[in-house]
PDB file with one MODEL, atoms N, CA, C and O in Angstrom:
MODEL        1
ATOM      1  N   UNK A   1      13.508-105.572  30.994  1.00  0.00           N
ATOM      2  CA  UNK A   1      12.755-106.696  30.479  1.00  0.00           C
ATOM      3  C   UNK A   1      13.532-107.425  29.380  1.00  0.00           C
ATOM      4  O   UNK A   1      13.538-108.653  29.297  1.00  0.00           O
ATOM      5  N   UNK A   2      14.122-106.693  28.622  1.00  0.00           N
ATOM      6  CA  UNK A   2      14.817-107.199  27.527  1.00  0.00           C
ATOM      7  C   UNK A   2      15.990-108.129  27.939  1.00  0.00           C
ATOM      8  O   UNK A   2      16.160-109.249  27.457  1.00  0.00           O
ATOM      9  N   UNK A   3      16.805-107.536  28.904  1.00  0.00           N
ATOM     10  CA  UNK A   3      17.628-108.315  29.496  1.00  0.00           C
ATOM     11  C   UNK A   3      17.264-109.433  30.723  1.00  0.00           C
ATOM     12  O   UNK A   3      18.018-109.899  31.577  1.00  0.00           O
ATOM     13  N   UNK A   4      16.049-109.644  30.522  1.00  0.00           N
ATOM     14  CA  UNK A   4      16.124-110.834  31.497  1.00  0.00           C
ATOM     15  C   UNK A   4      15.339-111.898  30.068  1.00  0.00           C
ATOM     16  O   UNK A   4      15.500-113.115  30.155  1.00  0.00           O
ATOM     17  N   UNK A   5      14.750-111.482  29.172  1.00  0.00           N
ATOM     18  CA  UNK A   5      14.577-112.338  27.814  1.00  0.00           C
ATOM     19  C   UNK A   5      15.818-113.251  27.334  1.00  0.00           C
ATOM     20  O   UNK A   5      16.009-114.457  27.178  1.00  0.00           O
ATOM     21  N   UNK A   6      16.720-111.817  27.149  1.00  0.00           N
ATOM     22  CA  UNK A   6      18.456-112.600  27.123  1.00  0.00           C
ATOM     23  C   UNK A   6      18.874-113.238  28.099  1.00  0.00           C
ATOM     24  O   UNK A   6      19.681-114.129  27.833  1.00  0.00           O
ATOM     25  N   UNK A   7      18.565-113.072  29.287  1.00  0.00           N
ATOM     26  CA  UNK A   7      19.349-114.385  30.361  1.00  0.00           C
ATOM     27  C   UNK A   7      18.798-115.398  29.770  1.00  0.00           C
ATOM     28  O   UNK A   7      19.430-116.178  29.058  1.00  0.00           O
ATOM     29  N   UNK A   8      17.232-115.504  30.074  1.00  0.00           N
ATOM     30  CA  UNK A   8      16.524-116.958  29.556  1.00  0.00           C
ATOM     31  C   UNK A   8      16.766-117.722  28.897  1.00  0.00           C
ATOM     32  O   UNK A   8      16.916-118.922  29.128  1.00  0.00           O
ATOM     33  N   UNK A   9      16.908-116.729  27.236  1.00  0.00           N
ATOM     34  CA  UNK A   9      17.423-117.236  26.028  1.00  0.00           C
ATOM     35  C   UNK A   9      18.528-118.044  26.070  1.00  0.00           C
ATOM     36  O   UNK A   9      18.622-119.247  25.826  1.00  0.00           O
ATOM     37  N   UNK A  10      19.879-116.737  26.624  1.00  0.00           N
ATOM     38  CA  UNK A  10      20.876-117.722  27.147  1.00  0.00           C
ATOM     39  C   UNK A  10      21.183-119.295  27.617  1.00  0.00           C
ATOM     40  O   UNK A  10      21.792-120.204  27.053  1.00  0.00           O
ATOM     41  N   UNK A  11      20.345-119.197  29.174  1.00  0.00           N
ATOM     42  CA  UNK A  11      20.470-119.754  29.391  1.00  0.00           C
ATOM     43  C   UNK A  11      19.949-121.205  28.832  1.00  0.00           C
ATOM     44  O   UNK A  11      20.501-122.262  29.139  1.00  0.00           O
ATOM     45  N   UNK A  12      18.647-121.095  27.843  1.00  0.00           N
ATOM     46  CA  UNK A  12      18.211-122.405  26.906  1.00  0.00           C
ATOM     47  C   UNK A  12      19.102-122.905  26.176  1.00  0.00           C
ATOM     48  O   UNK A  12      19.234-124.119  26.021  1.00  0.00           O
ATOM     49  N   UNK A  13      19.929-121.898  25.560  1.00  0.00           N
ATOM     50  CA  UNK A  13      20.593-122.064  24.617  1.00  0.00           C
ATOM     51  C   UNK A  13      21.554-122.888  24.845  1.00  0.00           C
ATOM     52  O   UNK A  13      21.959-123.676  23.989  1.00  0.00           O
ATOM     53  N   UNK A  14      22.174-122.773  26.389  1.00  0.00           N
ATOM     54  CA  UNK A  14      23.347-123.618  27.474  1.00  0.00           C
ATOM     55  C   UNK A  14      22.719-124.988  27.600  1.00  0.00           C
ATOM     56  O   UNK A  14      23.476-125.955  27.684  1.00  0.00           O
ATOM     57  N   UNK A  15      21.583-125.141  27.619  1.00  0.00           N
ATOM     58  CA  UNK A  15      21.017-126.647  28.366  1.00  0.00           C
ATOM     59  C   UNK A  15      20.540-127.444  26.830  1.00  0.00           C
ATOM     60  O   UNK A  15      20.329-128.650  26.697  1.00  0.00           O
ATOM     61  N   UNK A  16      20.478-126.719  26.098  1.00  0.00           N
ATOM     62  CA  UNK A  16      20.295-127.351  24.490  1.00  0.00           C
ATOM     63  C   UNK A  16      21.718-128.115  24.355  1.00  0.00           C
ATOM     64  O   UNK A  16      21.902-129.330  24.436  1.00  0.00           O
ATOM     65  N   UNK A  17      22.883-126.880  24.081  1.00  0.00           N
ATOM     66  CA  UNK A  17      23.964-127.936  24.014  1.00  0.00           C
ATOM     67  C   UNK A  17      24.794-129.048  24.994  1.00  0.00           C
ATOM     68  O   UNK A  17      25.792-129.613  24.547  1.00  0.00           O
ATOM     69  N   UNK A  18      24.315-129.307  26.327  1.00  0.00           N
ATOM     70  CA  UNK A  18      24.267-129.856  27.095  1.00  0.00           C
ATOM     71  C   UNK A  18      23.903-131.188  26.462  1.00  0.00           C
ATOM     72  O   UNK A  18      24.613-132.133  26.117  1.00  0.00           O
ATOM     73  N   UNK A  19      22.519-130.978  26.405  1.00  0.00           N
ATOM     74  CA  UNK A  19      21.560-132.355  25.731  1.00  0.00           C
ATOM     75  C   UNK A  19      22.380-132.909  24.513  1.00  0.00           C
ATOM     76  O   UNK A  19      22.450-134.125  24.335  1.00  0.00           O
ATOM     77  N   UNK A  20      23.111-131.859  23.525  1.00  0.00           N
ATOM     78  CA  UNK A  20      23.774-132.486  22.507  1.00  0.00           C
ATOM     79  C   UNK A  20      25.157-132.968  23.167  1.00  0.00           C
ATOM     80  O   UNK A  20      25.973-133.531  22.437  1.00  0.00           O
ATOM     81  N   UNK A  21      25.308-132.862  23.877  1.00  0.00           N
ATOM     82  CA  UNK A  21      26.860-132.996  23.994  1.00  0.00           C
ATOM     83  C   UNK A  21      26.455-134.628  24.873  1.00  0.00           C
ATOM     84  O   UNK A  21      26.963-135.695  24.529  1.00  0.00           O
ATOM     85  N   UNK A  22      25.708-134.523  25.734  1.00  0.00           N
ATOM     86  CA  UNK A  22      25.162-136.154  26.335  1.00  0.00           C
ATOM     87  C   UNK A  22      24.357-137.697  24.939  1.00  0.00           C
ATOM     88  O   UNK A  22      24.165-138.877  24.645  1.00  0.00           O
ATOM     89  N   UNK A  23      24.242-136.354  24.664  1.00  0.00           N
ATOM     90  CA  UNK A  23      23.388-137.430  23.296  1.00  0.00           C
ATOM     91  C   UNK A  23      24.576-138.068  22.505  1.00  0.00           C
ATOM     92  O   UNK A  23      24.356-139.167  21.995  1.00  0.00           O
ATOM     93  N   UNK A  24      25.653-137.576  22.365  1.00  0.00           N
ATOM     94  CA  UNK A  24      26.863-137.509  21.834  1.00  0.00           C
ATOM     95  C   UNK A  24      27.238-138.661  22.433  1.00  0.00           C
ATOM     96  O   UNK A  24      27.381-139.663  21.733  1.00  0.00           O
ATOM     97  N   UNK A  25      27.447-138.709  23.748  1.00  0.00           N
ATOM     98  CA  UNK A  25      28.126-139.330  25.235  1.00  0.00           C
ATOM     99  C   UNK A  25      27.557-140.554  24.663  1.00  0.00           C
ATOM    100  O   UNK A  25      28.105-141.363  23.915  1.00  0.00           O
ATOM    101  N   UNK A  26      26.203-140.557  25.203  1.00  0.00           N
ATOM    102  CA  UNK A  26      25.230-141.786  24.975  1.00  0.00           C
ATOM    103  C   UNK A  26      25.424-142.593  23.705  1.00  0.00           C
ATOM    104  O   UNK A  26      25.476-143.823  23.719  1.00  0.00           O
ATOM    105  N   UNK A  27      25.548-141.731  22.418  1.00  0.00           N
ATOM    106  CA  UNK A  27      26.009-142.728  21.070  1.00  0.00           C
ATOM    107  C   UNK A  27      27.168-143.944  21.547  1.00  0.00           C
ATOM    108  O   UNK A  27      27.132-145.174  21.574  1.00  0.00           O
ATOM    109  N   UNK A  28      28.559-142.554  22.024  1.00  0.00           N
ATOM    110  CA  UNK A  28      29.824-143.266  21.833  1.00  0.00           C
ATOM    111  C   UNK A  28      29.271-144.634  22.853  1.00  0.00           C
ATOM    112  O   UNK A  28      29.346-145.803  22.474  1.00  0.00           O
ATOM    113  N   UNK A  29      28.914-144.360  23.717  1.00  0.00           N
ATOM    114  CA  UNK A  29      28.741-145.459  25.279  1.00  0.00           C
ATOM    115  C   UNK A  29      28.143-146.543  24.243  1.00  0.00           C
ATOM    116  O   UNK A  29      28.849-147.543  24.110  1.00  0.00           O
ATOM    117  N   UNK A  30      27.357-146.515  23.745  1.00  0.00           N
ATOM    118  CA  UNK A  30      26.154-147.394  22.527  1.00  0.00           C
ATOM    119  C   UNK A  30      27.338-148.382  21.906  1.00  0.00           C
ATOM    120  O   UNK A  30      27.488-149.586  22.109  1.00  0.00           O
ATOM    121  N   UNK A  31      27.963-147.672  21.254  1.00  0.00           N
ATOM    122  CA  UNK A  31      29.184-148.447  20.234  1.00  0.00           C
ATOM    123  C   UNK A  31      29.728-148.835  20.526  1.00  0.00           C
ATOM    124  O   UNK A  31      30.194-149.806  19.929  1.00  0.00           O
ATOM    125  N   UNK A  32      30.328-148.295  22.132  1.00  0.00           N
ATOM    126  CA  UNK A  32      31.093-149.504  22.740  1.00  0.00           C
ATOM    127  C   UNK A  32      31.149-150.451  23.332  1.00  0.00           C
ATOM    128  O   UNK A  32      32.170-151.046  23.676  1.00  0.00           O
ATOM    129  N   UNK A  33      29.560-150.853  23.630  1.00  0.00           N
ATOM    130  CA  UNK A  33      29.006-151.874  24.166  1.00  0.00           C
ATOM    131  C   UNK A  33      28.404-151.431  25.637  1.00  0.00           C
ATOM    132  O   UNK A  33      27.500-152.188  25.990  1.00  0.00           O
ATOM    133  N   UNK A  34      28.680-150.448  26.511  1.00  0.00           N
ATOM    134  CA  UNK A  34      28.253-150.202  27.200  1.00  0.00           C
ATOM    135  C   UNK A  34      26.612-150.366  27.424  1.00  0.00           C
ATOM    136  O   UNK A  34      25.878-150.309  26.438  1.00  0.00           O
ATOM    137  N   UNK A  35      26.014-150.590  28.871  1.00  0.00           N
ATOM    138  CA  UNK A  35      24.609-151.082  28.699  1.00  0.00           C
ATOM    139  C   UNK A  35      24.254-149.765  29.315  1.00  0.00           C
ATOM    140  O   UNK A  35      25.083-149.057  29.887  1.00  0.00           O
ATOM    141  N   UNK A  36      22.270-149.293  29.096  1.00  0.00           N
ATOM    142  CA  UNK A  36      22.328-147.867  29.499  1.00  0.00           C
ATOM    143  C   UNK A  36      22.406-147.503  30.901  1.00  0.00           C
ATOM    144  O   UNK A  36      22.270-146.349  31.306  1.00  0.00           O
ATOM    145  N   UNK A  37      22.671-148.710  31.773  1.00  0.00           N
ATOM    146  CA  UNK A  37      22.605-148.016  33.068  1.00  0.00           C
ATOM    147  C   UNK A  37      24.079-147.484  33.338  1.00  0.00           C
ATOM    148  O   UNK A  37      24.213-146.577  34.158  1.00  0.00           O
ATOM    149  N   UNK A  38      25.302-148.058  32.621  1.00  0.00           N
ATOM    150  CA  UNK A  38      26.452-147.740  32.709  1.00  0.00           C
ATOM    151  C   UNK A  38      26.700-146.348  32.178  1.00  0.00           C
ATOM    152  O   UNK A  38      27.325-145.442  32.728  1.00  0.00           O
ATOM    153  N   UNK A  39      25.919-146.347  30.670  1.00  0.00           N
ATOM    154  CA  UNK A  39      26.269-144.724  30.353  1.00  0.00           C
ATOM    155  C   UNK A  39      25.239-143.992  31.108  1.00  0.00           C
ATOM    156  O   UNK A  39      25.388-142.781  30.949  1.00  0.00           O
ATOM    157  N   UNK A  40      24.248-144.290  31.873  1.00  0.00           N
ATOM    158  CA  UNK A  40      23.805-142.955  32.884  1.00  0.00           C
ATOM    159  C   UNK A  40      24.319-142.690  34.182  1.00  0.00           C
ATOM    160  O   UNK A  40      24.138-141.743  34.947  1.00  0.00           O
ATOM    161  N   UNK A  41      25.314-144.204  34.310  1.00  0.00           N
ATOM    162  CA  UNK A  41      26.433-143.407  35.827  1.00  0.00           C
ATOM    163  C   UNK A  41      27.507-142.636  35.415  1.00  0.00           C
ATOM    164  O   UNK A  41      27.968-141.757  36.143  1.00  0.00           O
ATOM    165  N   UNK A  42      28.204-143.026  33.684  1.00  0.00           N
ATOM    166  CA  UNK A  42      29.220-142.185  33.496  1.00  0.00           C
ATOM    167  C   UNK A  42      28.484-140.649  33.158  1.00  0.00           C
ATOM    168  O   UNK A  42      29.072-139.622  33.498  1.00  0.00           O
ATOM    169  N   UNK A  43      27.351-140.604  32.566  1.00  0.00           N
ATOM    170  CA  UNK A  43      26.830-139.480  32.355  1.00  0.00           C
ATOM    171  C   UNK A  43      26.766-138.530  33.764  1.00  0.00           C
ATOM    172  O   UNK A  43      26.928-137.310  33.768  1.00  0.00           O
ATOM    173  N   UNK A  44      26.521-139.284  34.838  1.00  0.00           N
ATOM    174  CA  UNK A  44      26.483-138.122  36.189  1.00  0.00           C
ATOM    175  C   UNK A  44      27.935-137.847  36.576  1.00  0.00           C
ATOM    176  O   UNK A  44      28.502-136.761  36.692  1.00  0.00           O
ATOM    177  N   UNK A  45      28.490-139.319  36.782  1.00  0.00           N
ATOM    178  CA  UNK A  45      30.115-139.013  36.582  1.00  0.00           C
ATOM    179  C   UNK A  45      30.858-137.348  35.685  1.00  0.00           C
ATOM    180  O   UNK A  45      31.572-136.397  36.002  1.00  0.00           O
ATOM    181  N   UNK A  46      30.121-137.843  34.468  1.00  0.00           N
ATOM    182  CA  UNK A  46      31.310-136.459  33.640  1.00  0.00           C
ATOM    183  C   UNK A  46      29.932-134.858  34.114  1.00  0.00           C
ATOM    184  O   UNK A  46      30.100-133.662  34.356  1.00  0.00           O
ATOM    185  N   UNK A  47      29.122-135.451  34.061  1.00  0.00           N
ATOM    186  CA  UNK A  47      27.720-133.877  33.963  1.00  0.00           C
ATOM    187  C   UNK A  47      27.295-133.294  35.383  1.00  0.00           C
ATOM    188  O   UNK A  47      26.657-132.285  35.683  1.00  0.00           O
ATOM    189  N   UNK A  48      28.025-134.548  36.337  1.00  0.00           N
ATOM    190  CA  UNK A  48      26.967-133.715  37.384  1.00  0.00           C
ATOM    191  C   UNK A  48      25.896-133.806  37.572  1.00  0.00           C
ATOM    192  O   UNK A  48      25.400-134.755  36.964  1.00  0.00           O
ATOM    193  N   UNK A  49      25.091-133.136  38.279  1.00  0.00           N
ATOM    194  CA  UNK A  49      23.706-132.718  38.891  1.00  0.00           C
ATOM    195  C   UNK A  49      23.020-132.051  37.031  1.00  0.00           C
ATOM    196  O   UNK A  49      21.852-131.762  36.771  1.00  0.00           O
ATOM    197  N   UNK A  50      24.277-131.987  36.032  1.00  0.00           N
ATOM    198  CA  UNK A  50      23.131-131.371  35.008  1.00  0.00           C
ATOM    199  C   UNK A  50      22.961-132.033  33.676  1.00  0.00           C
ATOM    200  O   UNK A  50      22.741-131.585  32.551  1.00  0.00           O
ATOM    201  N   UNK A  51      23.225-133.891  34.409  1.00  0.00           N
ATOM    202  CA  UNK A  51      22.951-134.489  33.609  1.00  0.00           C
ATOM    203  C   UNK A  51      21.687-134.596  33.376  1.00  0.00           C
ATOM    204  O   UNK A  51      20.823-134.114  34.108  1.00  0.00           O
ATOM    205  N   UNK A  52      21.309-135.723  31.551  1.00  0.00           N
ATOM    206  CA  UNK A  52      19.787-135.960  31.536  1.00  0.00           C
ATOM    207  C   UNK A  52      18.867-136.805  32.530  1.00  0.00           C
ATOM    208  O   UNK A  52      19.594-137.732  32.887  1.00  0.00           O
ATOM    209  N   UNK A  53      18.178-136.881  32.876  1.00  0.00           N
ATOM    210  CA  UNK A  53      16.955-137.555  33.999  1.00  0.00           C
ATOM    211  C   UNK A  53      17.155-139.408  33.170  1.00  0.00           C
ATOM    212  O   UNK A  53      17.202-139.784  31.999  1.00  0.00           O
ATOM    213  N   UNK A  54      17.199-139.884  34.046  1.00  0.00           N
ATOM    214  CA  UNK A  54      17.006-141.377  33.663  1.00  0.00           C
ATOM    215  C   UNK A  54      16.130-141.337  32.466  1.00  0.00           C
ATOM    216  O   UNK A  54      16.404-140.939  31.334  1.00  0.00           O
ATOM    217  N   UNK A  55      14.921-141.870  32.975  1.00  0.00           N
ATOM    218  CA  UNK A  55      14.144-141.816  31.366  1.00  0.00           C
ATOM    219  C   UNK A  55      14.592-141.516  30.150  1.00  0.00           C
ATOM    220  O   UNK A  55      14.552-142.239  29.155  1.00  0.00           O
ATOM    221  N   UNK A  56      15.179-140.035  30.280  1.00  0.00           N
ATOM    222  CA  UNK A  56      15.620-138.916  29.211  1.00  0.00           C
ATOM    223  C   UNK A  56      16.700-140.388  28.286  1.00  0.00           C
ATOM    224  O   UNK A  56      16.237-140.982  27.312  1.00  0.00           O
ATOM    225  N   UNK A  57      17.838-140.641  28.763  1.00  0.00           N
ATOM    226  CA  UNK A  57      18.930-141.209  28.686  1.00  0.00           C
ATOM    227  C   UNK A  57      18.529-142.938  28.768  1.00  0.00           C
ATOM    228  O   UNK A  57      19.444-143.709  28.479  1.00  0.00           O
ATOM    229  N   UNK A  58      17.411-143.428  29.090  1.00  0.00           N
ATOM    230  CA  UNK A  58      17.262-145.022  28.631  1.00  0.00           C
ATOM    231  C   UNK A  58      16.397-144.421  27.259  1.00  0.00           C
ATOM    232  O   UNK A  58      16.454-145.193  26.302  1.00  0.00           O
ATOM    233  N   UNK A  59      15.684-143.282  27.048  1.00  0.00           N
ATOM    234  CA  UNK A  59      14.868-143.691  25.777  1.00  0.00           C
ATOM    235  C   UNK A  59      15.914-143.061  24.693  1.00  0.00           C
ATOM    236  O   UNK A  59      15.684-143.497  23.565  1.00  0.00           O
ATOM    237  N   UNK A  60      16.906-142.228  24.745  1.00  0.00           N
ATOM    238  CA  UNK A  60      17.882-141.891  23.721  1.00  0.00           C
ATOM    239  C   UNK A  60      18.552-142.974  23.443  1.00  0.00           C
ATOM    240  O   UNK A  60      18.733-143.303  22.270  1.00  0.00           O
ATOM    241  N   UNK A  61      19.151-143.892  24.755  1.00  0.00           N
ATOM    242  CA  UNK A  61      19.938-144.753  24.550  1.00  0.00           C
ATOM    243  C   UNK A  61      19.245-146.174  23.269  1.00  0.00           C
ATOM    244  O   UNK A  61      19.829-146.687  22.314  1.00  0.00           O
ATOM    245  N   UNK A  62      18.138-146.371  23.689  1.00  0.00           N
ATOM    246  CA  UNK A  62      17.162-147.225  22.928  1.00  0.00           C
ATOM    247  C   UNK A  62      17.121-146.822  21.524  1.00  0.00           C
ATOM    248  O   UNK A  62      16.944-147.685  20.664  1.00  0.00           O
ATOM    249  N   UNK A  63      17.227-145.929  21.296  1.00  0.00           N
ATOM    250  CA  UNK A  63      17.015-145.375  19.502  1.00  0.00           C
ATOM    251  C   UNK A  63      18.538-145.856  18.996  1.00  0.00           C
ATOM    252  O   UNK A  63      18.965-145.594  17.871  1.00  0.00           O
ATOM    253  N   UNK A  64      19.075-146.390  19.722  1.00  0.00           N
ATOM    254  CA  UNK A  64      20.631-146.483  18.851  1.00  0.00           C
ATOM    255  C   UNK A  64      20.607-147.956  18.681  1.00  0.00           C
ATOM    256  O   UNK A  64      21.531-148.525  18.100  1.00  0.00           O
TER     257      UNK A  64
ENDMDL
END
């Protein structure tokens, strides 16, 4: 039991810095003029299938 607590944990812990590392993405894309539909194709571009969900990534992009 304990060790499937630690996978879980783990694995949150992996998709937390994920989100920071795109949120990151999304700033730089912001500053450089990029519009958000551009940084959510480069976002699947560099992330893959484990990028953020649209929504996720137009309402981060909007706070900047």
């Amino acid at each position: 039991m304990a060790v499937a607590l630690a996978v879980v944990a783990t694995a949150a812990v992996a998709w937390q810095a994920r989100k920071f590392k795109q949120r990151i993405c999304i700033k730089f894309c912001y500053k450089i003029g990029k519009s958000a539909s551009e940084t959510l194709d480069l976002l699947k571009l560099a992330f893959g299938n484990e990028n953020v969900n649209k929504p996720t990534a137009f309402r981060w992009f909007s706070r900047y």
